[in-house]
Structures are given as C-alpha cells and as structure tokens.
N, C-alpha and C positions, 0 to 999 in steps of 0.2 A: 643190518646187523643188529641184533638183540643184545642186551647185553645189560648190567650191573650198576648204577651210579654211587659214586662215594664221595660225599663234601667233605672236608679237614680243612678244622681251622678251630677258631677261639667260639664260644658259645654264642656271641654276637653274629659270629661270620655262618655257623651252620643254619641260627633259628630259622629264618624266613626258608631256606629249604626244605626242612623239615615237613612245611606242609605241601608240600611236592609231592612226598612219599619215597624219598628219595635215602638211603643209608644216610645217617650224621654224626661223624665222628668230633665231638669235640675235645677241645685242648686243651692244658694252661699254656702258659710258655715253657717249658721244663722241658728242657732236649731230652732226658732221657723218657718221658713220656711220651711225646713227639715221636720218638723212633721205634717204642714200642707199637703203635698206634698205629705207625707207618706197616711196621712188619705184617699185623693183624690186617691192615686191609688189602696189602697183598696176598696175604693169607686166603683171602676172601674171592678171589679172582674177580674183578672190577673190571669193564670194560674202559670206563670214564672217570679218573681220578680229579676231583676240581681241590685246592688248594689253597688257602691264604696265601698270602705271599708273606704275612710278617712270621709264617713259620717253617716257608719255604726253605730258605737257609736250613735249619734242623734235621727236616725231610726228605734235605737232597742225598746225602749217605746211604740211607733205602731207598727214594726213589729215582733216584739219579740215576740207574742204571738202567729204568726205560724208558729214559730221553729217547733213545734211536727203535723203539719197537712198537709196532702199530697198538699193540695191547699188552697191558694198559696204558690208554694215551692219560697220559701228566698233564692237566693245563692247570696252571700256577695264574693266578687273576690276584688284583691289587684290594687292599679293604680299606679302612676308615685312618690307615695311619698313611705316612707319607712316602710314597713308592720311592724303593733302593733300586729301581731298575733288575728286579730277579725276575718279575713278573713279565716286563720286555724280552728280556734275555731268551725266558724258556719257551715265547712263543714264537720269538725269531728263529729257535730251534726248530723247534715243532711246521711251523711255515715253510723252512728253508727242505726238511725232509716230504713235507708234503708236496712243492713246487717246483724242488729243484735251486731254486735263486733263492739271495736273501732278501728279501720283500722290504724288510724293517732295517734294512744296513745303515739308513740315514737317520734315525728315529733316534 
C-alpha cells in the first residue's frame, strides 16, 4: 500500500521527522489550531496519521472518527511529557481492530 505520512504534534515532536521527508504539521497547544490542523490533514488524504499524544485529546473531535477505518490509520504515540494513557488507549483500539482480541486489556 502506497500512501501519504502526516506527523502532528508540537515543534519538538515533528523536527526529527522532518528529515524523513515525511509531511510535518506542527502545533502550539491551542485547540482551536489543533483542530484546524486536524481538519487540513484530512483534507490532504493521509494514509498514516502519527500524533503526539499531549494533543491527542484536541485531535480526537476530527480525528476520532477514523478510529475504526483502515485509512487514515491514527497512531497516537507518547512524547517527552508524562503519558495520560490516550496513547495506550488508541492503540489498544487500533490492535483490537486489526486482531480481533484486545491484546493491551491488561496494560
């Protein structure tokens, strides 16, 4: 599968991707820019959404809704601050549609 990568998150969380070649959306914390941000990379049709997690919360309202849809796959990963479990959550999601079982139920 070919397809689009899209990192979001705070300037810290995008840089090192950046020399990837990879799209880099960067943030402040400000929900309402967060969700503009969001909307534009849907916009952009993305195969692979990667996420911070400390603005995951903000993002979920747009991209909450393709938790359950092969594309864009959401993977919400943890950065330099101290994980609220959104980043567990989304990938016990993400797992449990890919395998069936909840893999991370005990986690």
């Amino acid at each position: 599968m070919q397809g689009k990568v899209a990192i979001f998150g705070s300037a810290d969380f995008v840089m090192p991707f950046s020399a990837l070649g990879v799209d880099c959306y960067p943030v402040s914390e400000n929900a309402d820019e967060i969700k503009a941000k969001a909307e534009k990379i849907i916009a952009e049709k993305y195969s692979l959404i990667i996420v911070a997690e400390n603005i995951a919360p903000a993002a979920h309202q747009v991209l909450g809704q393709f938790v359950s849809k092969a594309v864009p796959c959401v993977l919400v990963v943890p950065f330099t601050t101290e994980s609220k479990g959104f980043a567990i959550e989304s990938l016990s999601k993400l797992l449990k549609i890919a395998t069936g079982i909840n893999i991370l139920k005990n986690v």
